[in-house]
C-alpha positions as a Markdown table, in Angstrom:
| # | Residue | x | y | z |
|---|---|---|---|---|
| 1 | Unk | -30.3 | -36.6 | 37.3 |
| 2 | Unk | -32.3 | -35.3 | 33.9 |
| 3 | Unk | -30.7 | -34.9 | 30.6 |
| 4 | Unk | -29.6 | -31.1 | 31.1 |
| 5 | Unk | -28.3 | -31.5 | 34.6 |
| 6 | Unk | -25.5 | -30.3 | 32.8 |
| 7 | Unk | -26.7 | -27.3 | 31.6 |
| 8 | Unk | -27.2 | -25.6 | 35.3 |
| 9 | Unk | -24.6 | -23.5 | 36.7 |
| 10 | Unk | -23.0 | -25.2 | 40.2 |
| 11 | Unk | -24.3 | -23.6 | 43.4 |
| 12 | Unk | -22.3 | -21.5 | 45.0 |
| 13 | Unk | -24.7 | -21.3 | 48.3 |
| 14 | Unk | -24.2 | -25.0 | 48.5 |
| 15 | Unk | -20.7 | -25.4 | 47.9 |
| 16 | Unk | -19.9 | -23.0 | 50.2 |
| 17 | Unk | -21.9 | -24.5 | 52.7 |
| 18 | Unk | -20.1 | -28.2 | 52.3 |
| 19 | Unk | -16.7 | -26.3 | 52.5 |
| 20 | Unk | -17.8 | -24.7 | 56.2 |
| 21 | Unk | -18.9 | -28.3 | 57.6 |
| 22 | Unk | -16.0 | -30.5 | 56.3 |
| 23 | Unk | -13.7 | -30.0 | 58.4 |
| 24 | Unk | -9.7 | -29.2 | 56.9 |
| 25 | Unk | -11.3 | -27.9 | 54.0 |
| 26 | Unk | -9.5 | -25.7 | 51.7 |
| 27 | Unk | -11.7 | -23.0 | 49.5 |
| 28 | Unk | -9.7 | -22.4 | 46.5 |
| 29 | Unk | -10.8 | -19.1 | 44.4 |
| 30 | Unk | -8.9 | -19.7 | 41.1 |
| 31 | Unk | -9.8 | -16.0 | 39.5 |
| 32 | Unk | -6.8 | -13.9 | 38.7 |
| 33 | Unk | -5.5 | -11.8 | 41.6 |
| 34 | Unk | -7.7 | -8.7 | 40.5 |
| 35 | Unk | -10.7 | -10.5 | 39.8 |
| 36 | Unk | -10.3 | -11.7 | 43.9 |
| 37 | Unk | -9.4 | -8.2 | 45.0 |
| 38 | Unk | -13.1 | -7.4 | 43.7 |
| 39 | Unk | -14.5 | -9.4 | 45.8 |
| 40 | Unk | -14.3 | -13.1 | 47.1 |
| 41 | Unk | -15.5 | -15.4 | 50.2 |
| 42 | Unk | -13.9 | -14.6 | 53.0 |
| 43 | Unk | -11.7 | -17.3 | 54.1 |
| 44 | Unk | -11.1 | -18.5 | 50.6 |
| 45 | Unk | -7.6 | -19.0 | 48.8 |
| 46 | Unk | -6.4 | -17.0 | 45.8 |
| 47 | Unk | -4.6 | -19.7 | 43.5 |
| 48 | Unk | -4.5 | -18.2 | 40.3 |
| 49 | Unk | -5.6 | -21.4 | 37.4 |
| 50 | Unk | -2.4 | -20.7 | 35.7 |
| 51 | Unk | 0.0 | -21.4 | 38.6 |
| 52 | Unk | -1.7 | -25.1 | 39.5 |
| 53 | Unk | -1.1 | -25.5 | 35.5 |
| 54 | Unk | 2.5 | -25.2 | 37.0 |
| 55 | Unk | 2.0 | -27.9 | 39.9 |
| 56 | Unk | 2.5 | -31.4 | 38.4 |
């Protein structure tokens, strides 16, 4: 890991690819409702970020 690891933007390609081999996996898309209705992976979740600010 180098100093500006945290610079680079996470990899979609690979997350999605851990998500399809663990298995019980849920894929959460936390983009408003419209921003998911404009496109999204299929199989994934819509959970808006302001309702888990609800779930405590």
């Amino acid at each position: 890991m180098g100093f500006f690891d945290f610079l680079r933007q996470p990899d979609v390609n690979q997350g999605v690819k851990e998500y399809k081999n663990t298995t019980g996996a849920v894929l959460l898309d936390v983009r408003t409702p419209e921003e998911y209705s404009e496109g999204h992976i299929p199989e994934s979740k819509n959970v808006p970020l302001q309702a888990l600010d609800n779930v405590r």
